[in-house]
Biopython code that builds the backbone (N, CA, C, O; Angstrom):
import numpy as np
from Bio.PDB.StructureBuilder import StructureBuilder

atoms = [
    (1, "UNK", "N", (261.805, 0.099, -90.934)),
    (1, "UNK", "CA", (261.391, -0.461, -89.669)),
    (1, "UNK", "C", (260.049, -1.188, -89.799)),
    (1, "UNK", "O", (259.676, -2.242, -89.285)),
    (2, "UNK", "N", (259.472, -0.401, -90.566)),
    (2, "UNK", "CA", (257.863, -1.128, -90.704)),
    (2, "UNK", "C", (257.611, -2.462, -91.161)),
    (2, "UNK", "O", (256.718, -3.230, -90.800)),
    (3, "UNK", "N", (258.938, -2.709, -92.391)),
    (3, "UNK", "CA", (259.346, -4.317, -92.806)),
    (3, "UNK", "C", (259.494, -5.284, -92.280)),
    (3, "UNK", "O", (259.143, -6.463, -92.240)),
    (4, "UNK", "N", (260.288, -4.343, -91.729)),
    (4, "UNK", "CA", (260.874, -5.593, -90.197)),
    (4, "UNK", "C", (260.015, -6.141, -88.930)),
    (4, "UNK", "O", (259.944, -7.272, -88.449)),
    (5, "UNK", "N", (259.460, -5.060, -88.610)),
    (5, "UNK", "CA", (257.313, -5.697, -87.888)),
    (5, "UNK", "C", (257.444, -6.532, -88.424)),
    (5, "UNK", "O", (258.068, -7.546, -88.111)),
    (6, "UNK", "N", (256.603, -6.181, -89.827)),
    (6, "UNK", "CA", (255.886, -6.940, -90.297)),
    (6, "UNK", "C", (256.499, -8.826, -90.981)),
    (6, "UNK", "O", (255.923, -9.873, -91.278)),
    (7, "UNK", "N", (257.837, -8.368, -90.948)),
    (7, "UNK", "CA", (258.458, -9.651, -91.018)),
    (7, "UNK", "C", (258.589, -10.295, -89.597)),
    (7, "UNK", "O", (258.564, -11.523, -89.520)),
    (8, "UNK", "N", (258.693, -9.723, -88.749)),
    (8, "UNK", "CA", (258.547, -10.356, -87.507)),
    (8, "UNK", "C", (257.365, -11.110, -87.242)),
    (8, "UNK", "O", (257.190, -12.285, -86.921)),
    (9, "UNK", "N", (256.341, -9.836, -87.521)),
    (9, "UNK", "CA", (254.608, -10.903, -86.873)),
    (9, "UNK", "C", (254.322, -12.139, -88.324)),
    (9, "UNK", "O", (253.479, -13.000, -88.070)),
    (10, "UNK", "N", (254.838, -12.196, -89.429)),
    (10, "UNK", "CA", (254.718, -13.437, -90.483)),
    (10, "UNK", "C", (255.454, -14.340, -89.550)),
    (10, "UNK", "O", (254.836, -15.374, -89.295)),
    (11, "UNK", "N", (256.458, -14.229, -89.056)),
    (11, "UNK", "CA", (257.124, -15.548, -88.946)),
    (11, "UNK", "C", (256.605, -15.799, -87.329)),
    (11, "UNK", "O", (256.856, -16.956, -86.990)),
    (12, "UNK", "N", (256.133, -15.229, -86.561)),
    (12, "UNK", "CA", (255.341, -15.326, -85.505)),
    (12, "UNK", "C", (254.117, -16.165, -85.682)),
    (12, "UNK", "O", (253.916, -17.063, -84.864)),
    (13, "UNK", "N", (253.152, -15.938, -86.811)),
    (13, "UNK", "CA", (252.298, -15.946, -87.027)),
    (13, "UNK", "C", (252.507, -17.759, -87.373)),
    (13, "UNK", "O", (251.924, -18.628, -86.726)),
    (14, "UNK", "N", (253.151, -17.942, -88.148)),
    (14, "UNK", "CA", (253.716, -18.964, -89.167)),
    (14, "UNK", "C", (254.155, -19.938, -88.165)),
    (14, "UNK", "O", (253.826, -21.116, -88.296)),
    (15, "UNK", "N", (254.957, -19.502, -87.054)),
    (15, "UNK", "CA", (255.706, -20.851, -86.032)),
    (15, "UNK", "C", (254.203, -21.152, -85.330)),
    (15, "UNK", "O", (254.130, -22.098, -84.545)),
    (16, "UNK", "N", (253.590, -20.739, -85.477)),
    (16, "UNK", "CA", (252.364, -20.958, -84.132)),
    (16, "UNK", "C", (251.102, -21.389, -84.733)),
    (16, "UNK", "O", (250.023, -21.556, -84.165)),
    (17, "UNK", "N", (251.447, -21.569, -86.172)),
    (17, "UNK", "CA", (250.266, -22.158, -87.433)),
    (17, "UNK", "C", (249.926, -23.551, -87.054)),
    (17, "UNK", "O", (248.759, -23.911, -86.898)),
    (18, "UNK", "N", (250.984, -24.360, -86.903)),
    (18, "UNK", "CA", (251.097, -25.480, -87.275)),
    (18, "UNK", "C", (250.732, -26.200, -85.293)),
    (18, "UNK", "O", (250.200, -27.300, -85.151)),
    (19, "UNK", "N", (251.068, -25.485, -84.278)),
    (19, "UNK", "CA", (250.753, -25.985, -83.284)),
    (19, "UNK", "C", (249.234, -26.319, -82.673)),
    (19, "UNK", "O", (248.213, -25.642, -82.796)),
    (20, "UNK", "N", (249.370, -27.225, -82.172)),
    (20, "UNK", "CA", (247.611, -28.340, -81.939)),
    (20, "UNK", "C", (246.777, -27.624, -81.328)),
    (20, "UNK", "O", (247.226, -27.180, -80.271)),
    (21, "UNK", "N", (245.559, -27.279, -81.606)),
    (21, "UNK", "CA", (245.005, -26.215, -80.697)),
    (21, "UNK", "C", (243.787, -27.839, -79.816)),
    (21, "UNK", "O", (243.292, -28.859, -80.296)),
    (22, "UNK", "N", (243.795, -27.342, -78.691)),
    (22, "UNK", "CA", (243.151, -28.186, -78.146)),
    (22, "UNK", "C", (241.785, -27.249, -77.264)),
    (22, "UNK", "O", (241.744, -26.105, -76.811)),
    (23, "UNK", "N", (240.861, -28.282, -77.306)),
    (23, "UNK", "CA", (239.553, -27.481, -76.248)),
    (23, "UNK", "C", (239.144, -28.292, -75.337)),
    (23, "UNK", "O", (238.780, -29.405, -75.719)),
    (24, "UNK", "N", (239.082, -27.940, -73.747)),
    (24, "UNK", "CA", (238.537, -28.768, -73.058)),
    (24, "UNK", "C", (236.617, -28.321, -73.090)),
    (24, "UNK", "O", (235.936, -27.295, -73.077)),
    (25, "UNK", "N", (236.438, -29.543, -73.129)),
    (25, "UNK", "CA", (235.010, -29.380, -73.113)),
    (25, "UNK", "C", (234.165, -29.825, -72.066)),
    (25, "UNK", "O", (234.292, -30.948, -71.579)),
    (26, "UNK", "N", (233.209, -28.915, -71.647)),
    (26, "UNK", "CA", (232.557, -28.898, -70.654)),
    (26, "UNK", "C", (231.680, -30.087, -69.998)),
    (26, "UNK", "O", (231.523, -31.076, -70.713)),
    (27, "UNK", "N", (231.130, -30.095, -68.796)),
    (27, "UNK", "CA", (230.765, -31.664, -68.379)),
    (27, "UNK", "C", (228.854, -31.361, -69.895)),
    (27, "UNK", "O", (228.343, -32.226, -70.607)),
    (28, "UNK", "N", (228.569, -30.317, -69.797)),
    (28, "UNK", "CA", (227.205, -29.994, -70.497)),
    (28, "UNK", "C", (227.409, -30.707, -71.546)),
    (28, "UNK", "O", (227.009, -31.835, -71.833)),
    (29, "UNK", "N", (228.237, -29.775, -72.250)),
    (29, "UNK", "CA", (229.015, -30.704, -73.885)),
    (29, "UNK", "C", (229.445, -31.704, -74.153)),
    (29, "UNK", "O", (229.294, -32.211, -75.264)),
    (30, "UNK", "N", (230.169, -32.305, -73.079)),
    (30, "UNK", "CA", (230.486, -33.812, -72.918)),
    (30, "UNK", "C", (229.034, -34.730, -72.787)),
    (30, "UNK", "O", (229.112, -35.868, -73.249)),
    (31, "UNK", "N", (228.050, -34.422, -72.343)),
    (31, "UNK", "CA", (226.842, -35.103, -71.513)),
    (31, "UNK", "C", (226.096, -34.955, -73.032)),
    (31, "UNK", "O", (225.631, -35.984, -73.522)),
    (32, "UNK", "N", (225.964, -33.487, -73.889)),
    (32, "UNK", "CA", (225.263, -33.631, -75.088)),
    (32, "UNK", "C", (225.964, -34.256, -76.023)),
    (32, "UNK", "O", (225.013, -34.358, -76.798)),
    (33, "UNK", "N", (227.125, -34.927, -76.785)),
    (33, "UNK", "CA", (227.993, -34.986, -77.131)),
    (33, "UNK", "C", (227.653, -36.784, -76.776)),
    (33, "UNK", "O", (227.333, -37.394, -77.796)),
    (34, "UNK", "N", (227.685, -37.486, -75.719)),
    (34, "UNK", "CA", (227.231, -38.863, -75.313)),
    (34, "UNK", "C", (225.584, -39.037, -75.766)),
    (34, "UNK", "O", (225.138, -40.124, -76.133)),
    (35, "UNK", "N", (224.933, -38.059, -75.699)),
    (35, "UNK", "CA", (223.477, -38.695, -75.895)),
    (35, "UNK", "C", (222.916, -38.434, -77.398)),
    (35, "UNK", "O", (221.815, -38.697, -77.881)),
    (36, "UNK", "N", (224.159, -37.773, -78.009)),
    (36, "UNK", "CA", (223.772, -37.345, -79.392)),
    (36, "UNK", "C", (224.533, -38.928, -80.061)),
    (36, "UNK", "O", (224.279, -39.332, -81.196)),
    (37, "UNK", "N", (225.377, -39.577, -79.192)),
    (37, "UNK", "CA", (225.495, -40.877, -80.125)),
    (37, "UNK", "C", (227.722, -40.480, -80.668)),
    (37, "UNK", "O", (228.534, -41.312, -81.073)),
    (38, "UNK", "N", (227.897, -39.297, -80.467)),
    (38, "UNK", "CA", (228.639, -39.113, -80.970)),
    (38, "UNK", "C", (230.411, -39.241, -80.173)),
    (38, "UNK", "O", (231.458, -39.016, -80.780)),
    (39, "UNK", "N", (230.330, -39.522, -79.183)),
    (39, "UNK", "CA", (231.250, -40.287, -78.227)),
    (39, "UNK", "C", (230.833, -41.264, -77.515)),
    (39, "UNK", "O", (229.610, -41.340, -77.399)),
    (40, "UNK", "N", (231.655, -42.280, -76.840)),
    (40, "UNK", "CA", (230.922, -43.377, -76.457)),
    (40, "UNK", "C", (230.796, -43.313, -74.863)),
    (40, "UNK", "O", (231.764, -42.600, -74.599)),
    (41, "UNK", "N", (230.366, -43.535, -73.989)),
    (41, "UNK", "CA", (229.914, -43.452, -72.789)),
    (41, "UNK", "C", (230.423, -43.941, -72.182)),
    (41, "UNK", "O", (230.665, -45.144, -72.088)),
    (42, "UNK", "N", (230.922, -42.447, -71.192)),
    (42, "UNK", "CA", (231.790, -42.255, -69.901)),
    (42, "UNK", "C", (232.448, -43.984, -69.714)),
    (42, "UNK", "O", (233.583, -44.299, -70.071)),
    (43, "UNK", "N", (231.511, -44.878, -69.127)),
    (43, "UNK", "CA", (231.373, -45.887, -68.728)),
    (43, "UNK", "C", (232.087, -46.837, -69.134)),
    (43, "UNK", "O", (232.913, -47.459, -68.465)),
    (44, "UNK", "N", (231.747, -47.029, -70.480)),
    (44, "UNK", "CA", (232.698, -47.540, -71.400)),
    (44, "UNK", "C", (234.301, -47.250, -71.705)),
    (44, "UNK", "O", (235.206, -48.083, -71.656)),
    (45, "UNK", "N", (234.405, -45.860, -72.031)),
    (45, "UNK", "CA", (235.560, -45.634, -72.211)),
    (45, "UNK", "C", (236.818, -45.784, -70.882)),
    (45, "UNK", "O", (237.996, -46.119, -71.003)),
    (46, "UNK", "N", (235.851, -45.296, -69.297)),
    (46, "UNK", "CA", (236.923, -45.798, -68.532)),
    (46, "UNK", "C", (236.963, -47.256, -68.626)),
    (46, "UNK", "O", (238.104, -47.532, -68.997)),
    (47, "UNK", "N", (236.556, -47.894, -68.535)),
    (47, "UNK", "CA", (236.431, -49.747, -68.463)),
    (47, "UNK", "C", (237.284, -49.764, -69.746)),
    (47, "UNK", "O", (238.180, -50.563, -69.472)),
    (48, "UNK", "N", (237.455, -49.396, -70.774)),
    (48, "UNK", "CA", (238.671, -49.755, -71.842)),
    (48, "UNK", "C", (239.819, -49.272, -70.823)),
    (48, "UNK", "O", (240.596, -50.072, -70.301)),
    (49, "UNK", "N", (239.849, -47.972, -70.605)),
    (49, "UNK", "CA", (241.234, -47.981, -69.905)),
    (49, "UNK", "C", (241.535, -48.399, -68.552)),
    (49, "UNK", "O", (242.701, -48.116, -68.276)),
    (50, "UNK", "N", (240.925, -48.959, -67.621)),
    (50, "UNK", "CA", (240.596, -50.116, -66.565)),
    (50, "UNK", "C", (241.277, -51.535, -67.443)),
    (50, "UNK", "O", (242.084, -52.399, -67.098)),
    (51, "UNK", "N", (240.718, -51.349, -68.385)),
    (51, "UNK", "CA", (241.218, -52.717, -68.616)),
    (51, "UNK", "C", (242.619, -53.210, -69.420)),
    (51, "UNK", "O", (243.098, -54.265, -69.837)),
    (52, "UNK", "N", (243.049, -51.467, -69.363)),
    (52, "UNK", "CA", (244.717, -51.806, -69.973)),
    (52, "UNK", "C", (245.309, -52.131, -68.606)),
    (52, "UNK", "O", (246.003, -53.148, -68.613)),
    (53, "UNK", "N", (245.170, -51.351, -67.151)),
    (53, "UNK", "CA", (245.321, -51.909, -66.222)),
    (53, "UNK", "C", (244.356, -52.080, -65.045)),
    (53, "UNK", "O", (243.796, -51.293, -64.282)),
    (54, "UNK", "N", (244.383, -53.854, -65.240)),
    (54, "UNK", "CA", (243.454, -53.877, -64.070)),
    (54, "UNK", "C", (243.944, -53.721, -62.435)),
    (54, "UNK", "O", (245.138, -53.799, -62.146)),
    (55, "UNK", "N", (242.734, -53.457, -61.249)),
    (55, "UNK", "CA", (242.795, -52.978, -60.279)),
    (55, "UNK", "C", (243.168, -51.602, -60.184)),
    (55, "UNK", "O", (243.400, -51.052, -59.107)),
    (56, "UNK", "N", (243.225, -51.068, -61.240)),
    (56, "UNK", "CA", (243.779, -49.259, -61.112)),
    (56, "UNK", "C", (242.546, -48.406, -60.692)),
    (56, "UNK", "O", (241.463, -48.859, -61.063)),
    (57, "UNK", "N", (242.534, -47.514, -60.143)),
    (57, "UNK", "CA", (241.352, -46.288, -59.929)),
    (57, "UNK", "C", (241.452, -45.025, -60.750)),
    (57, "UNK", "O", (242.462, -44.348, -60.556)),
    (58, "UNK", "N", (240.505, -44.562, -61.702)),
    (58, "UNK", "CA", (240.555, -43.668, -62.199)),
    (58, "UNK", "C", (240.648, -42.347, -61.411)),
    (58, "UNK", "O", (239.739, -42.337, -60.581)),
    (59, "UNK", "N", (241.306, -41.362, -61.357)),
    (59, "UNK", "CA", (241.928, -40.336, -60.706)),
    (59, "UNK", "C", (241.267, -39.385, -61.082)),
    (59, "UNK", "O", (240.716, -38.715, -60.208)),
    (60, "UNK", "N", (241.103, -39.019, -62.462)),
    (60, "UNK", "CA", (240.882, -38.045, -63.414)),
    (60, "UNK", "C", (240.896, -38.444, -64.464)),
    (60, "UNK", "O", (241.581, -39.277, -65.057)),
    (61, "UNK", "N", (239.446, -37.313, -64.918)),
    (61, "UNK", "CA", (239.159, -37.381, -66.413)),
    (61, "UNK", "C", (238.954, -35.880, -67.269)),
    (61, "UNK", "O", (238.330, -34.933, -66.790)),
    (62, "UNK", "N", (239.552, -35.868, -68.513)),
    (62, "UNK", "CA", (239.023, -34.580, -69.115)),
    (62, "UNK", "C", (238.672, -34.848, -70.786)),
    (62, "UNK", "O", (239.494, -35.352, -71.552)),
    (63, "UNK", "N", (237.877, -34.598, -71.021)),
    (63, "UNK", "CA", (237.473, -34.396, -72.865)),
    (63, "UNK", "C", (237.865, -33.261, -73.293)),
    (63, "UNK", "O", (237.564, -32.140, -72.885)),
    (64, "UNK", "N", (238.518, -33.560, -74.094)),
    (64, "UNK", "CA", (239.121, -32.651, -75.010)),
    (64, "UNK", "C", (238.735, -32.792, -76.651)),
    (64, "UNK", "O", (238.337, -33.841, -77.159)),
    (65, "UNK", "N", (238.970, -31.290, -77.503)),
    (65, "UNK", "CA", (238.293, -31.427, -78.453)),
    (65, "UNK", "C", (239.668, -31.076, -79.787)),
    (65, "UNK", "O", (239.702, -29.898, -80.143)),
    (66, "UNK", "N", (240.596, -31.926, -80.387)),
    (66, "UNK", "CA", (242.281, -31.629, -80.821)),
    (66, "UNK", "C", (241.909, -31.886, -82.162)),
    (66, "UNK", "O", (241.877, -32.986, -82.715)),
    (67, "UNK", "N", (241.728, -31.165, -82.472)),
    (67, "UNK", "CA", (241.450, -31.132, -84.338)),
    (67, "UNK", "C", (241.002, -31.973, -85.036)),
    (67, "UNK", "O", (241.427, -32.717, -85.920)),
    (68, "UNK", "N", (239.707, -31.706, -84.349)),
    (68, "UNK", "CA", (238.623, -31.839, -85.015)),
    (68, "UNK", "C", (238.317, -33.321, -84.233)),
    (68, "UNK", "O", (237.340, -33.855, -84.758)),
    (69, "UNK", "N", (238.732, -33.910, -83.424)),
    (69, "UNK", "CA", (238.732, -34.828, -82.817)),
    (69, "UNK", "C", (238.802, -35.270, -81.134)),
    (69, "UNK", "O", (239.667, -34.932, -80.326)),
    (70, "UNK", "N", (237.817, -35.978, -80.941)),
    (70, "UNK", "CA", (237.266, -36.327, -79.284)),
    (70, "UNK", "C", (238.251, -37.060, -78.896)),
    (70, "UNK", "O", (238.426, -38.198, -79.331)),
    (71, "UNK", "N", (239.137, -36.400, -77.884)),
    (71, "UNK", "CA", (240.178, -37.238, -76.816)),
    (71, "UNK", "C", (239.776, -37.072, -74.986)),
    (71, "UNK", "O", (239.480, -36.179, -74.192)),
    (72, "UNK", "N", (240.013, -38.659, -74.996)),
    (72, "UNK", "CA", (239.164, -38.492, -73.455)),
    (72, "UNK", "C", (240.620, -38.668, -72.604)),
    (72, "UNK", "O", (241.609, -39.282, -73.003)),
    (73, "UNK", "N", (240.533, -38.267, -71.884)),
    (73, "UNK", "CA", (242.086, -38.395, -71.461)),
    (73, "UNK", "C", (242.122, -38.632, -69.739)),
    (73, "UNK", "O", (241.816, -37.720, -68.971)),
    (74, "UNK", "N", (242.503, -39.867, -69.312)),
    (74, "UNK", "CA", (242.782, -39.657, -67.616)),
    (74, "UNK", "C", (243.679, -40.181, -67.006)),
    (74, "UNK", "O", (244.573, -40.831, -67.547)),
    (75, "UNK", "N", (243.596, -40.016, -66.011)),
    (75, "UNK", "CA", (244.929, -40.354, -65.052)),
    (75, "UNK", "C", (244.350, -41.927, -64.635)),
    (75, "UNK", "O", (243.292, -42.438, -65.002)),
    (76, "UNK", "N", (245.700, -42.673, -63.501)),
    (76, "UNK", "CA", (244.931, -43.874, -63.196)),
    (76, "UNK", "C", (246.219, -44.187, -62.493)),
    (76, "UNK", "O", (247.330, -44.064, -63.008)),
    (77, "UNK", "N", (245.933, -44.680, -61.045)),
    (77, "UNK", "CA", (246.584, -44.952, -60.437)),
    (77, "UNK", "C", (246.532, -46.563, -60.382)),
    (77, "UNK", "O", (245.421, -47.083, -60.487)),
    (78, "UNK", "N", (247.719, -47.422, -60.217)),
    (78, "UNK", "CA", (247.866, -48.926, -59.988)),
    (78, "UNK", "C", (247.346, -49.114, -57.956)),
    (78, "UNK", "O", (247.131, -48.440, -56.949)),
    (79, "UNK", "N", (247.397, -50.658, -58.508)),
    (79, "UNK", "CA", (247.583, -50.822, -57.424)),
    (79, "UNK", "C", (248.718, -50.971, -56.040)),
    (79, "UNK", "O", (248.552, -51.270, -54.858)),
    (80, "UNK", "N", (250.002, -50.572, -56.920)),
    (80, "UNK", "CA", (251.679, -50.266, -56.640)),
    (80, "UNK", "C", (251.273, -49.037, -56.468)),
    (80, "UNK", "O", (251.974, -48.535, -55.590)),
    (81, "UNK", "N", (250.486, -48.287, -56.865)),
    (81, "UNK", "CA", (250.847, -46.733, -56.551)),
    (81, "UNK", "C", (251.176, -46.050, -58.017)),
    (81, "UNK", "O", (250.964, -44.850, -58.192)),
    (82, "UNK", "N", (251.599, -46.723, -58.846)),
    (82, "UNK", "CA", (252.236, -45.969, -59.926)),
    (82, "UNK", "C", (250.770, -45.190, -60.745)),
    (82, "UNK", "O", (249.603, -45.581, -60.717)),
    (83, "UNK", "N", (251.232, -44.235, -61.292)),
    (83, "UNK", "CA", (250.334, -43.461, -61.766)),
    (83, "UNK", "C", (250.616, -43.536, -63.673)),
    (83, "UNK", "O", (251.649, -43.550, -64.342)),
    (84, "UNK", "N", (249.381, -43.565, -63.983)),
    (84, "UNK", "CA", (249.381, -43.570, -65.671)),
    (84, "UNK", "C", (248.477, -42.745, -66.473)),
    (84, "UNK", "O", (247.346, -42.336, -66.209)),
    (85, "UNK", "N", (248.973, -42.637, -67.173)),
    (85, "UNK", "CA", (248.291, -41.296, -68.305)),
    (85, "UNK", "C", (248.052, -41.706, -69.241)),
    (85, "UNK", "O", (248.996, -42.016, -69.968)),
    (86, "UNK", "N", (246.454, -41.958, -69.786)),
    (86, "UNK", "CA", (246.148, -42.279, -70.910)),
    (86, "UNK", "C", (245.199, -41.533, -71.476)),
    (86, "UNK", "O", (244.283, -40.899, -70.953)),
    (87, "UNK", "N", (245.610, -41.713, -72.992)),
    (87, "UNK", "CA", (244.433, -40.818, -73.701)),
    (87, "UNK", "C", (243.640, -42.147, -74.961)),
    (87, "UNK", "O", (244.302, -42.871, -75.704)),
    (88, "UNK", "N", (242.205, -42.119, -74.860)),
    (88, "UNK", "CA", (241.178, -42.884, -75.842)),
    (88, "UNK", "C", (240.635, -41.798, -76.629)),
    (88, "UNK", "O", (240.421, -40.685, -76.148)),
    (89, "UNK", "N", (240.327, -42.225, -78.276)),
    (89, "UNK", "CA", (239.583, -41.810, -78.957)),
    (89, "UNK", "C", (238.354, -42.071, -78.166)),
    (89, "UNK", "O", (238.107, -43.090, -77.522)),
    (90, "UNK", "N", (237.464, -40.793, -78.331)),
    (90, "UNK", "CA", (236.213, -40.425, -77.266)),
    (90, "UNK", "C", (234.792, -40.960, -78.204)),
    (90, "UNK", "O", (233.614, -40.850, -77.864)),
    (91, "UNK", "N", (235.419, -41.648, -79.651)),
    (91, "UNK", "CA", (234.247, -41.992, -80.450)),
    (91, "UNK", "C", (234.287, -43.400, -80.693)),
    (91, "UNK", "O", (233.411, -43.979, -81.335)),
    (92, "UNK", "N", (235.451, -44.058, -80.110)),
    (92, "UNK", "CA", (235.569, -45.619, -80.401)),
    (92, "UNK", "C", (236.250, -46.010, -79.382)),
    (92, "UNK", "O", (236.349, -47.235, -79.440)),
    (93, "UNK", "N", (236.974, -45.420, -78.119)),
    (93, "UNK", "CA", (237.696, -46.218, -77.815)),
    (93, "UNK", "C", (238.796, -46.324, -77.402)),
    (93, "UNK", "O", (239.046, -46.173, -76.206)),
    (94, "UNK", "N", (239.957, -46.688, -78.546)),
    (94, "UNK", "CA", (240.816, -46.843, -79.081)),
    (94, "UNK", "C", (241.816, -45.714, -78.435)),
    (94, "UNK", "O", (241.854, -44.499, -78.631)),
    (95, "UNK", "N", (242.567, -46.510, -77.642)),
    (95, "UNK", "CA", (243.569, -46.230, -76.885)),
    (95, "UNK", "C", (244.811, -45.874, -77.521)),
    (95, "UNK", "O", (245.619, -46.703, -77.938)),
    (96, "UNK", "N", (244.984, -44.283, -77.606)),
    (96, "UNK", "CA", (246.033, -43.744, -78.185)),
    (96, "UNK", "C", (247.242, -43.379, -77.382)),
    (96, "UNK", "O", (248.354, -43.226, -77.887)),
    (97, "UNK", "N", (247.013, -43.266, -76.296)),
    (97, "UNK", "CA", (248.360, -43.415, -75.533)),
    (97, "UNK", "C", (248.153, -44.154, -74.273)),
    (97, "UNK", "O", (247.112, -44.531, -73.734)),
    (98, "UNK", "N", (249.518, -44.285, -73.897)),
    (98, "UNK", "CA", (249.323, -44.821, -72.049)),
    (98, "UNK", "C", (250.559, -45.140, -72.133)),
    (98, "UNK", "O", (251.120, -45.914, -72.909)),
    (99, "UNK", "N", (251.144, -44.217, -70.916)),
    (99, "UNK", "CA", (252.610, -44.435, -70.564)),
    (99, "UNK", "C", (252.354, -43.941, -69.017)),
    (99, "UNK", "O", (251.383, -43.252, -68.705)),
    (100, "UNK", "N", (253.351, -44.387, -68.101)),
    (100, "UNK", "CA", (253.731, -43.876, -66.797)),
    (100, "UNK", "C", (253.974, -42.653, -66.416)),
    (100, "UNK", "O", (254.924, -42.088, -66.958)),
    (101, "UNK", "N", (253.206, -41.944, -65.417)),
    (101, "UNK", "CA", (253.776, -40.656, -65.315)),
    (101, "UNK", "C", (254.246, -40.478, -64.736)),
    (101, "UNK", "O", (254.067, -41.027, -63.648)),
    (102, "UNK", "N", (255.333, -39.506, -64.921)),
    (102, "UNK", "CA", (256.801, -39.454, -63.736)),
    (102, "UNK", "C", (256.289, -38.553, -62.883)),
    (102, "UNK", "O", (256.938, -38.197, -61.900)),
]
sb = StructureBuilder()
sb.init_structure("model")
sb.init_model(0)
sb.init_chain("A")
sb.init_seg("    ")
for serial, (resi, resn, name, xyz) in enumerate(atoms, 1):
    if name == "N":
        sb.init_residue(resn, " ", resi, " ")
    sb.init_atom(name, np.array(xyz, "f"), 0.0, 1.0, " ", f" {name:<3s}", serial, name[0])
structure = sb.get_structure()
């Protein structure tokens, strides 16, 4: 019986290795994190994603911290109403997703 645990919590252990651990990070950490040079500012990064669509209003924003890497991620409503979800690298930019959210 004791094998069988212990073969259980390996392969437990093992499916859940490989999944993305993500951290939301705080407005403090986000604010030290901009003045240390090391993400680019608030400002900037919405105006990149403003400018995948213009006239949209940013809804929401969250920084996140996904291995080992700054993702700024927000919502954004059109001016139709439709709503979009995008995520920018939080150190350049660089618009890694944006699709419609259902």
């Amino acid at each position: 019986m004791k094998k069988l645990t212990t073969l259980f919590a390996i392969a437990a252990l093992t499916a859940t290795a490989g999944i993305a651990q993500a951290r939301d990070l705080g407005p403090d950490e986000a604010l030290k994190l901009r003045d240390a040079g090391t993400i680019q500012s608030f400002e900037k990064l919405n105006a990149a994603a403003l400018a995948k669509h213009p006239g949209s209003v940013v809804e929401e924003t969250d920084l996140e911290q996904e291995n080992g890497r700054y993702i700024y991620e927000l919502d954004l409503r059109d001016a139709q109403g439709v709503q979009w979800d995008l995520e920018l690298d939080a150190t350049n930019g660089q618009v890694l997703k944006d699709h419609q959210d259902n």
